[in-house]
Legacy VTK file of the C-alpha trace (Angstrom):
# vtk DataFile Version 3.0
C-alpha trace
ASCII
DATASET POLYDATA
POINTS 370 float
69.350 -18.190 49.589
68.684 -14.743 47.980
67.929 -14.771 44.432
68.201 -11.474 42.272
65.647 -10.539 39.797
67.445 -9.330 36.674
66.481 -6.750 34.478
64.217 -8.219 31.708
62.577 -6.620 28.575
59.350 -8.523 28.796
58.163 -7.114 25.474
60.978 -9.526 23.835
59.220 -12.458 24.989
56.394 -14.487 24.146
53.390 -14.522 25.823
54.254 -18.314 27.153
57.487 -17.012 28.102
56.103 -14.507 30.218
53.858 -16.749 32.466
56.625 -19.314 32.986
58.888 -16.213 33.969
55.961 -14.796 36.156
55.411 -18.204 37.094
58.983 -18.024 38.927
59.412 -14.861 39.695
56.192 -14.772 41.460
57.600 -17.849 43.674
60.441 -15.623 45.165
57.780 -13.133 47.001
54.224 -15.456 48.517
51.340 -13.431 47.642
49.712 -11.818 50.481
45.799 -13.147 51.729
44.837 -10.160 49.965
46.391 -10.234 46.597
44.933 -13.820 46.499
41.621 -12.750 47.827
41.789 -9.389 45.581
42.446 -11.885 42.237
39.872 -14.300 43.463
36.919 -11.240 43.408
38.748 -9.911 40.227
38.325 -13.214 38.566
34.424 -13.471 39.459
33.746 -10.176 38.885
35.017 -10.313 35.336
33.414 -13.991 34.633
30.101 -11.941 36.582
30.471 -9.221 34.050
31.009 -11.215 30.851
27.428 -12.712 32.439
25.744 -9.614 32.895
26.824 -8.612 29.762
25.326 -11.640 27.465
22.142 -11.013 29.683
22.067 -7.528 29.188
22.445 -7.955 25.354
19.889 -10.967 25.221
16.893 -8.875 27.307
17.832 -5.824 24.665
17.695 -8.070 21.491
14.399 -10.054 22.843
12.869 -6.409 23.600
13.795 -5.532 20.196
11.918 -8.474 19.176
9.055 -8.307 21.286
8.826 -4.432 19.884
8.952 -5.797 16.160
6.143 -7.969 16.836
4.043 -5.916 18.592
4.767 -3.234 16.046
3.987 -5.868 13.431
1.101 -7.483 15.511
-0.607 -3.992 15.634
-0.024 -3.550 12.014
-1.977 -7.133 11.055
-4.536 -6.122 13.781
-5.005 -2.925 11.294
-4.741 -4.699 8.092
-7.442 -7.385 9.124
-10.260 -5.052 10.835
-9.442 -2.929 7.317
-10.060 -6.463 5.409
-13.731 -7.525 7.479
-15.148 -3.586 6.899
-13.953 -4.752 3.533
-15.373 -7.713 3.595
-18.872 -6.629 5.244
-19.399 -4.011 2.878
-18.895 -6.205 0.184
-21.257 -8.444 1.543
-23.818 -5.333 1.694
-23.048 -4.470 -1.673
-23.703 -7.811 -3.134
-27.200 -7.991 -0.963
-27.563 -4.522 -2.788
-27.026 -5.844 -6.208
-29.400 -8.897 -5.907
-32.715 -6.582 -4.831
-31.310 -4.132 -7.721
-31.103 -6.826 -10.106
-34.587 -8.165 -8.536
-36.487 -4.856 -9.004
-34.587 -4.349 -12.677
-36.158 -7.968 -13.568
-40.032 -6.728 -12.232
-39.585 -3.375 -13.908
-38.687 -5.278 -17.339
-41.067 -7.767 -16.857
-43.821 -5.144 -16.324
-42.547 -3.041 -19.260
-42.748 -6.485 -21.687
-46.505 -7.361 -20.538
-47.527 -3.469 -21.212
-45.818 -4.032 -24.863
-47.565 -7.335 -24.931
-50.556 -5.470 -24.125
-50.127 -2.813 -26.090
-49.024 -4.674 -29.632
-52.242 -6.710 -28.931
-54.122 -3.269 -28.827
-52.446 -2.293 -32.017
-53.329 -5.489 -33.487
-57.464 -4.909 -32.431
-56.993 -1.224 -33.702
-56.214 -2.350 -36.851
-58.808 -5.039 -36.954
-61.589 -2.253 -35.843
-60.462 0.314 -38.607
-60.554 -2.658 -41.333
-63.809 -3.172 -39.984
-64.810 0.570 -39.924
-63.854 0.700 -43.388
-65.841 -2.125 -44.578
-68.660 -0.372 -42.916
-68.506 3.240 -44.285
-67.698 1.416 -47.590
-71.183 -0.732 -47.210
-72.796 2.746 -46.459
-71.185 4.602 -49.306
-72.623 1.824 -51.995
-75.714 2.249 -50.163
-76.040 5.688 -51.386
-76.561 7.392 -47.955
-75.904 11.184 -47.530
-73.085 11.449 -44.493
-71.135 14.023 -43.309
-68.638 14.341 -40.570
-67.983 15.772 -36.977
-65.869 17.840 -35.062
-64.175 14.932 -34.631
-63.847 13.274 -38.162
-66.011 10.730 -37.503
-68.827 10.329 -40.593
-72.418 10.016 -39.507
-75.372 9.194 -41.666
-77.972 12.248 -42.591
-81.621 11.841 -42.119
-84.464 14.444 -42.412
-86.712 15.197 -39.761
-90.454 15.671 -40.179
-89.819 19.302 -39.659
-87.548 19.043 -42.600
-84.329 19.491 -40.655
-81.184 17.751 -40.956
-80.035 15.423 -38.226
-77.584 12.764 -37.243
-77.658 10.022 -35.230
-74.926 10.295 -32.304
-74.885 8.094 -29.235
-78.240 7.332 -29.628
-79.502 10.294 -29.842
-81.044 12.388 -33.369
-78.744 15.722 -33.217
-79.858 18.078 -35.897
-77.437 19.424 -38.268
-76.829 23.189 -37.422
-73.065 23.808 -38.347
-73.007 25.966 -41.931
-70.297 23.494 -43.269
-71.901 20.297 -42.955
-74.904 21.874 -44.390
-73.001 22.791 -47.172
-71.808 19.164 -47.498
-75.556 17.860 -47.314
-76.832 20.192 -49.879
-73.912 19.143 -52.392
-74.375 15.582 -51.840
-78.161 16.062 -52.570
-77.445 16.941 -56.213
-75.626 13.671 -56.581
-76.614 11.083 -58.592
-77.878 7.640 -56.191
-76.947 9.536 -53.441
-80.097 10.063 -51.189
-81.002 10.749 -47.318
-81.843 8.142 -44.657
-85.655 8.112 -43.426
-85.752 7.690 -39.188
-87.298 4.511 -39.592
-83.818 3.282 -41.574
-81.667 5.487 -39.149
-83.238 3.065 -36.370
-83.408 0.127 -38.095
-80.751 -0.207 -40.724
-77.929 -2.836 -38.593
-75.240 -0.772 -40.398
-75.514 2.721 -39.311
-75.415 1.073 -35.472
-72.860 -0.872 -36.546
-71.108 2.020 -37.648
-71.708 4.211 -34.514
-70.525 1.764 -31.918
-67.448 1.249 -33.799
-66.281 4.790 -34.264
-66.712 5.429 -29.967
-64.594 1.982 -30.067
-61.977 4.039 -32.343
-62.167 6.790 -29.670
-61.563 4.611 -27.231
-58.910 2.427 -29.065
-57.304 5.459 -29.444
-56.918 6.949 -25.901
-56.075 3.443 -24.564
-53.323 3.389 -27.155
-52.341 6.888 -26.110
-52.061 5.546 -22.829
-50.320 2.488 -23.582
-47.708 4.602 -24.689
-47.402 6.901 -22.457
-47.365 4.220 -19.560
-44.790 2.368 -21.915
-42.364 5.239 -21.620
-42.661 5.345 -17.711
-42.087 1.653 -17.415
-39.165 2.323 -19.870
-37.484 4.488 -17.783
-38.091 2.781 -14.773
-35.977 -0.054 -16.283
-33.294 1.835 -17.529
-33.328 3.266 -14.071
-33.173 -0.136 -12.318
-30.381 -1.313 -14.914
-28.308 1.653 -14.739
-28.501 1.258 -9.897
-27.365 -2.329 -11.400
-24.258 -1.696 -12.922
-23.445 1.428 -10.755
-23.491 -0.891 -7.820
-21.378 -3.962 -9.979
-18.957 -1.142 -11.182
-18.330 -0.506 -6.966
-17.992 -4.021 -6.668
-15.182 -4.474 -8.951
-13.669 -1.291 -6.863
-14.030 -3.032 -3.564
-12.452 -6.098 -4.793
-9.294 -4.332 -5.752
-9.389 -2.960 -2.622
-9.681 -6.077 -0.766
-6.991 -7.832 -3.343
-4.652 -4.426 -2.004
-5.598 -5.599 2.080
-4.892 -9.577 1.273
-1.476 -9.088 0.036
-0.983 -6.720 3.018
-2.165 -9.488 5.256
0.118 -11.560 3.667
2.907 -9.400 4.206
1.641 -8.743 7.549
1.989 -13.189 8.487
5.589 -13.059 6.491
6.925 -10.496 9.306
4.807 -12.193 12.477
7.237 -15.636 11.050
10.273 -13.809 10.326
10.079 -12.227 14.121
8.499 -15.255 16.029
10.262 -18.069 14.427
13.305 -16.981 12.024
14.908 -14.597 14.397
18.219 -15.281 16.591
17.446 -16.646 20.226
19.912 -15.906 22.766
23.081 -18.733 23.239
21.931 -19.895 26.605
24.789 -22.274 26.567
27.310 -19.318 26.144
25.341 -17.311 29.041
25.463 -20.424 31.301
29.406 -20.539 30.558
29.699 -16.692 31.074
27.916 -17.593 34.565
30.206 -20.571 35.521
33.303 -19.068 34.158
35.337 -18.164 37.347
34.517 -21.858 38.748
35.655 -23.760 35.313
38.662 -21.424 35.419
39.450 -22.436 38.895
38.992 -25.915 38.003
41.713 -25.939 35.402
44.233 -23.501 37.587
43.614 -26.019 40.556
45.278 -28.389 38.161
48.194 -26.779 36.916
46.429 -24.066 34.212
45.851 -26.873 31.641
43.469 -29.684 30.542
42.202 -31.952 28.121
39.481 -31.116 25.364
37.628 -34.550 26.917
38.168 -33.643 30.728
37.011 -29.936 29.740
33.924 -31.200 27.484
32.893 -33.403 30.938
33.035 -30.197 33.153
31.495 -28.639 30.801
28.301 -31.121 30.859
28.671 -31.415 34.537
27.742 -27.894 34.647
24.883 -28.548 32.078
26.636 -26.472 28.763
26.645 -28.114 25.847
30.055 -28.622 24.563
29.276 -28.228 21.367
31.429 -24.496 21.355
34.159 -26.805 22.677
36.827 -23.890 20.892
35.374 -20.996 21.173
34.660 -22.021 24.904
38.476 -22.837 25.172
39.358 -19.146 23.636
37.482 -17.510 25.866
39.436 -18.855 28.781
42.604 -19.026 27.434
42.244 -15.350 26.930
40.834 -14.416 30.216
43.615 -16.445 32.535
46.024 -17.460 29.943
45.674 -20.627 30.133
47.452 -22.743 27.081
44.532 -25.507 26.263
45.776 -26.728 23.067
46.611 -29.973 22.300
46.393 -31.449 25.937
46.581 -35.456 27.016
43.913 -36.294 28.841
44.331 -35.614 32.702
42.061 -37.204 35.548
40.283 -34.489 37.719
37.972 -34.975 40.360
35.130 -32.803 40.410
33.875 -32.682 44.299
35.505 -30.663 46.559
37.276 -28.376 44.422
37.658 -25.078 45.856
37.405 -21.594 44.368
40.193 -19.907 42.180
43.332 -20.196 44.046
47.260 -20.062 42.959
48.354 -23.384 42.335
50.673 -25.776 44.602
53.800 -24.586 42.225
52.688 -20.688 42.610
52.676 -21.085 46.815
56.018 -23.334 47.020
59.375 -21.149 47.524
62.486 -21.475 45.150
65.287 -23.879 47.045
LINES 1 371
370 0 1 2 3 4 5 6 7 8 9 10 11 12 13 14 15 16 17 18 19 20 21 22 23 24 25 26 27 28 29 30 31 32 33 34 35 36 37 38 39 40 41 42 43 44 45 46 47 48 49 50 51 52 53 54 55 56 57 58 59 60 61 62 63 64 65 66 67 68 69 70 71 72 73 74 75 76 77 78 79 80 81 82 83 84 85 86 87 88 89 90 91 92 93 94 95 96 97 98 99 100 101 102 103 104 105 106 107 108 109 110 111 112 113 114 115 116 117 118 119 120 121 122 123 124 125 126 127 128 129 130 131 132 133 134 135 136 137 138 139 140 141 142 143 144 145 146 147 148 149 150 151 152 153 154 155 156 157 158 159 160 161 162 163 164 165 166 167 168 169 170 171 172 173 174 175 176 177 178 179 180 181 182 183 184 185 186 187 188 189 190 191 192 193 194 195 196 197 198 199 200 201 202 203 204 205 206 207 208 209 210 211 212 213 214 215 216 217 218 219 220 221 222 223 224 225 226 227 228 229 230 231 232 233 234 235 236 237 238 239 240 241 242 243 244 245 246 247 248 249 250 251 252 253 254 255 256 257 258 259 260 261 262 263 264 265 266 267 268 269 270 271 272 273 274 275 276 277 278 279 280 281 282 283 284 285 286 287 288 289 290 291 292 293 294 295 296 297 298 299 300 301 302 303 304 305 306 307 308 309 310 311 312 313 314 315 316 317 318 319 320 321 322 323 324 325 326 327 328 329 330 331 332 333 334 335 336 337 338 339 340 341 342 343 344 345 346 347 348 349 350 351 352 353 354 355 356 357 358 359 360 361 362 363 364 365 366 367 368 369
């Protein structure tokens, strides 16, 4: 029987239309070996493809990964050496502060003992002059003749027994040669109750002794309180020195800290990115890559029995081959659009998994027209 092919617009038929018509048409001429052979690689080479290809863009999006967190591993490696030379010279500068603050504390302590000392100086200056006074008045009522020194200080007159003037100083009788305190002594000598000391009183009055060791006490007061002062200054600015190192150093403190406030919220940062790449970030569909492996054999499965199937039959394949059939239509897409195979709303169909060969035509593709 010869059977003639008519003339057919395809393009005016649906897609289902077309395989059943290829479907028939293809029965009038048997496929050679090689056609069948030549669809067979076809068919694995695109399901190998479609493999390669979700491999191919998994290793590229993992490398992009692994290059964001190294990039961002490098970055917290930065930020936390940054944040211990932070932290270390913050340590330094607080050991800094305490032996500032320790010296500041001896240098005031030393400056308030040298005031201590030096008030209580003050306060046995005072006492001396009171009693100086009390003495030069006792010597005035006693009607002695004095005049003073170079140095202010008032010394009792007595006359010599070669009629010379002289003082007693240190111990020692100095006459009286200077023209000025002559003067004074011969103008006190025409005063009424005013009279001079004999060397037995110079010796033996308690007063005029009195009165000399006190005024080389003055001296001495004096100088000491001189001193006082002067040393009182340098301690001074000793402590102003030590206070001032104390709040340069606590002034760089409160620098550093900013600094290290800046570097924390870096770090932070720094752990956000580390989470977002090692934990929030896409992970390759293995299931999908196992399916793009296993593709050819699944679509062989379902050609071997008649280009169609049931979502339960395809969903046990699909475990047998260990995929999760979660991506039941997505999976069924995918080969409906690769061998157009029409898996919607199937009844369920029995299929034996062992022995089933590769892709090959069907029984109804291989049997002749009659």
């Amino acid at each position: 029987m010869m059977i003639v092919q008519p003339a057919i617009n395809n393009s005016e038929l649906s897609r289902t239309q077309q395989q059943e018509l290829g479907a028939v048409l293809g029965t009038s001429k048997p496929k050679t070996q090689f056609q069948i052979e030549n669809e067979n690689l076809l068919a694995i080479a695109s399901g190998a493809n479609v493999a390669q290809t979700g491999i191919i863009g998994a290793d590229k999006a993992e490398k992009e990964r692994e290059n964001a967190r190294r990039r961002e591993g490098e970055a917290a490696r930065a930020t936390f050496d940054a944040l211990g030379h932070l932290y270390a010279e913050l340590e330094k500068l607080n050991e800094d502060i305490k032996a500032a603050e320790e010296e500041y504390e001896l240098a005031l302590k030393k400056e308030m003992d040298q005031l201590a000392i030096t008030q209580q100086e003050g306060f046995d200056l005072f006492e001396t002059l009171d009693e100086l006074k009390a003495v030069a008045s006792e010597l005035e009522n006693a009607g002695y003749i004095m005049v003073s020194d170079i140095q202010g200080d008032k010394h009792v007159v007595f006359q010599g027994t070669d009629g010379g003037y002289y003082i007693h100083e240190n111990g020692q009788s100095v006459p009286v040669t200077d023209d000025a305190q002559l003067a004074a002594i011969e103008a006190q000598l025409g005063m009424e109750g005013k009279h001079l000391a004999n060397p037995d009183e110079i010796q033996s009055n308690a007063l005029i002794v009195k009165q000399q060791a006190l005024y080389k006490q003055l001296d001495m007061h004096e100088d000491n309180s001189f001193a006082s002062d002067a040393q009182q200054q340098v301690l001074g600015k000793e402590t102003d020195k030590a206070e001032g190192k104390v709040n340069g150093l606590k002034d760089e403190r409160t620098v550093l800290k900013s600094k290290i406030a800046v570097q924390e919220e870096l770090q932070d940062k720094d752990s956000e990115n580390e989470e977002i790449n090692d934990i929030g970030a896409p992970k390759p569909d293995e299931d999908m890559m196992l399916f793009a492996e296993r593709k050819s054999e699944i679509g062989a499965i379902i050609d071997y029995n008649g280009g169609t199937i049931s979502d339960y039959e395809l969903e046990n394949i699909l475990r047998e081959y260990g995929i999760n059939p979660a991506k039941l239509e997505t999976i069924k897409q995918n080969l409906s659009d690769s061998y157009g195979f029409e898996l919607e709303n199937m009844q369920r169909k029995e299929i034996a998994l062992e022995n089933t060969p590769a892709i090959t035509p069907s029984p109804s593709m291989n049997t002749p027209l009659s």
